[in-house]
N, C-alpha and C positions, 0 to 999 in steps of 0.2 A: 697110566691110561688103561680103563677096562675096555675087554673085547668089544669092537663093535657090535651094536645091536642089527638084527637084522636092518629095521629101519635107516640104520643111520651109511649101512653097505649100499641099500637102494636110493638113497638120498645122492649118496656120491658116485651113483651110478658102476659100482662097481658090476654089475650084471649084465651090461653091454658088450654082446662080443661083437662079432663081425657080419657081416655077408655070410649066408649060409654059401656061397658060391666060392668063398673063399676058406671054408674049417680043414681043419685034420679030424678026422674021424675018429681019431683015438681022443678027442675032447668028448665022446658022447656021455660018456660017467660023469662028465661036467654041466651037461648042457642039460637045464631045464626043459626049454621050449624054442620055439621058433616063432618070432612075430613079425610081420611085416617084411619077410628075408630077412630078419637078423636074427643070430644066435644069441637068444638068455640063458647067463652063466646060472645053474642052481647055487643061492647065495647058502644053504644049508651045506652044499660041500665045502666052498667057500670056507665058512665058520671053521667044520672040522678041518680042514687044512691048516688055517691058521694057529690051530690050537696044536697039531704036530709040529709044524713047522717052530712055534713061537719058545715049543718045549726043548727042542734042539736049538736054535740061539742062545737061549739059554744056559745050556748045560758047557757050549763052547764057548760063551764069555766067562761061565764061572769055571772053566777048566786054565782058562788067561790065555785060550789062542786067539787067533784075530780072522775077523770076518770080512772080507773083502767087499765091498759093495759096489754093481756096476752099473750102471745107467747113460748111455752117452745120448739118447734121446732128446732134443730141444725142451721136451714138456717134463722131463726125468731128471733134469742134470742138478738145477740147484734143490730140488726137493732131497737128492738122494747127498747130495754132498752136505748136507747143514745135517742130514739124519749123522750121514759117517762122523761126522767132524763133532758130533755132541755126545756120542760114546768113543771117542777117538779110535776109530778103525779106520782103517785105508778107504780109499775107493780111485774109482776110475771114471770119470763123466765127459772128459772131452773124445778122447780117441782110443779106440783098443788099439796097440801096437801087435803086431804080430811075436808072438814068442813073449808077451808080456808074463807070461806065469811060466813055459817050457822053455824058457832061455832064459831065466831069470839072472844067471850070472851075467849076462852083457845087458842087462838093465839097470842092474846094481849099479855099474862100470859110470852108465851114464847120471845115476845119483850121484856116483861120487863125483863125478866132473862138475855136476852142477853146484854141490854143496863147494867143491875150487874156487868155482869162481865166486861164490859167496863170500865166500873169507877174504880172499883176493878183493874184494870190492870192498868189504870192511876193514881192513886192517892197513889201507892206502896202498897196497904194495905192485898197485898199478898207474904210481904217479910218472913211472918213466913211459909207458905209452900213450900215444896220441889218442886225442879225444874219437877219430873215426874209432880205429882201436878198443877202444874200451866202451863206443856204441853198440860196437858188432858183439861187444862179449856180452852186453846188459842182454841184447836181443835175443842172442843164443840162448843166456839164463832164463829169461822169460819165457822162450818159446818151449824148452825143457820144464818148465817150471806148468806151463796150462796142463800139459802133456802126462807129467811124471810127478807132480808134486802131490797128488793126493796119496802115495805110495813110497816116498822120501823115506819114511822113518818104519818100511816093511822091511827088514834085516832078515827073514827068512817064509816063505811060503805060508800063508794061511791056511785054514784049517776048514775053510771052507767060502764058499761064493756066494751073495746077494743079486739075485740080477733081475733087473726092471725087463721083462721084452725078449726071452730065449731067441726069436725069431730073427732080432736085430744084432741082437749079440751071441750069434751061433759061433763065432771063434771061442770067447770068451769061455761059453760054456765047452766046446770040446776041448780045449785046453785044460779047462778045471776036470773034467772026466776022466784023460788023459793021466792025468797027475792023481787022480782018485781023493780029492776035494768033494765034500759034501757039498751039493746044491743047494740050493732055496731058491724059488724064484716063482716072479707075476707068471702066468701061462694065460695065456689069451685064445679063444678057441679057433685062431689058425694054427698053432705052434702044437708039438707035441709032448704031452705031459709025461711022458714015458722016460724024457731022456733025463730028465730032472729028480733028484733025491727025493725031493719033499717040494711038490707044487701048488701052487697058491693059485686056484683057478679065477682070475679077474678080470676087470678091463684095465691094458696096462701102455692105452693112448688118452685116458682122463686124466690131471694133473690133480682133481678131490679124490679121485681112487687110488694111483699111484702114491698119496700122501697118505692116505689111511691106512691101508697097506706096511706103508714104510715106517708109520708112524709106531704102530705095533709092532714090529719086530724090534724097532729098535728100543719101544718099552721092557719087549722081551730080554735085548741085550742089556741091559740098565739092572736088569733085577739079580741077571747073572753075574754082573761087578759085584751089585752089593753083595750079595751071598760071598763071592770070594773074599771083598776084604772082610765081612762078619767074620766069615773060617781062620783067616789068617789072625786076625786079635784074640780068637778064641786061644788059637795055637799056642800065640806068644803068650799071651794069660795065662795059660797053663803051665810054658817050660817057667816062668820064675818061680 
């Protein structure tokens, strides 16, 4: 997928910010103009954002760490999950747990419980309890599973964050801070773009925005695979 064009950012309205009544002020290096009390994002910062931000994706899928992507917003969740899931990176879209990335060993704990009772569930070795019994455990798994499954197979801390909505997911990001994770993320002009690595100034309560957005980065991440597996055939080509 090539960058979007301006036209096709203003088409999907990624330029809509908020309520002037409602910005952070440190959005002004973002903020085009002011129409009608709403703040227009300038889609030219926009662009060059996208192009640091898209170059850093990059360079951390072709380095083989994993990019976490977060979005638990109604208008966020399955846009950002079909992105994670088609470069197989983690994400997060129903709930952020507290201590999800700074407690990470008693999250693990609870993958492993949950992959338990998986097995347990396939391999029959729950034909001696009663059907309540083995309700309450399908329930458990499931309810683990909406929760914690898009991060099942993260065995060690990412190398960096995706995140639709800093605002909404102010845990998410101090926790990735905390742990000194590279950012990337929507910034919408109530939020502050300061706390963020590399911010993507957009409207990040449109679902054609939030999808162009997602859609490019994870073109970004895509490019970064292939460059590693090229490197790696190169590699092996050469030691025979």
């Amino acid at each position: 997928m090539a960058k979007p064009t301006y036209k096709e950012l203003l088409d999907a309205g990624v330029h809509f910010g908020h309520l002037k009544k409602k910005w952070n002020p440190k959005m002004s290096p973002y903020i085009f103009m002011e129409r009608r009390g709403i703040h227009i994002i300038d889609l030219n910062r926009t662009s060059e954002c996208l192009d640091k931000a898209s170059d850093v994706l990059r360079q951390i899928a072709k380095s083989g760490r994993k990019i976490l992507f977060v979005a638990t917003k109604k208008q966020a969740r399955e846009i950002v999950k079909d992105a994670a899931l088609s470069v197989g990176m983690p994400f997060v879209t129903e709930r952020w747990l507290g201590g999800m990335m700074t407690n990470f060993a008693t999250i693990r704990k609870s993958v492993k419980k949950m992959n338990t009772i998986d097995r347990m569930l396939a391999d029959g070795s729950l034909t001696s309890v009663t059907k309540k019994e083995r309700l309450t455990l399908t329930r458990e798994r499931n309810k683990m599973e909406k929760v914690i499954g898009g991060i099942a197979n993260l065995n060690r801390l990412p190398a960096a964050v995706f995140i639709v909505d800093i605002h909404h997911e102010h845990i998410a990001l101090a926790e990735a801070r905390k742990l000194g994770m590279r950012t990337i993320a929507m910034v919408d002009t109530n939020s502050d773009p300061t706390t963020v690595d590399f911010p993507i100034p957009a409207n990040d309560d449109a679902s054609k925005s939030i999808a162009m957005i997602t859609s490019y980065a994870v073109e970004a991440i895509k490019k970064g695979l292939e460059e590693r597996k090229s490197n790696k055939a190169e590699r092996e080509a050469a030691a025979k």
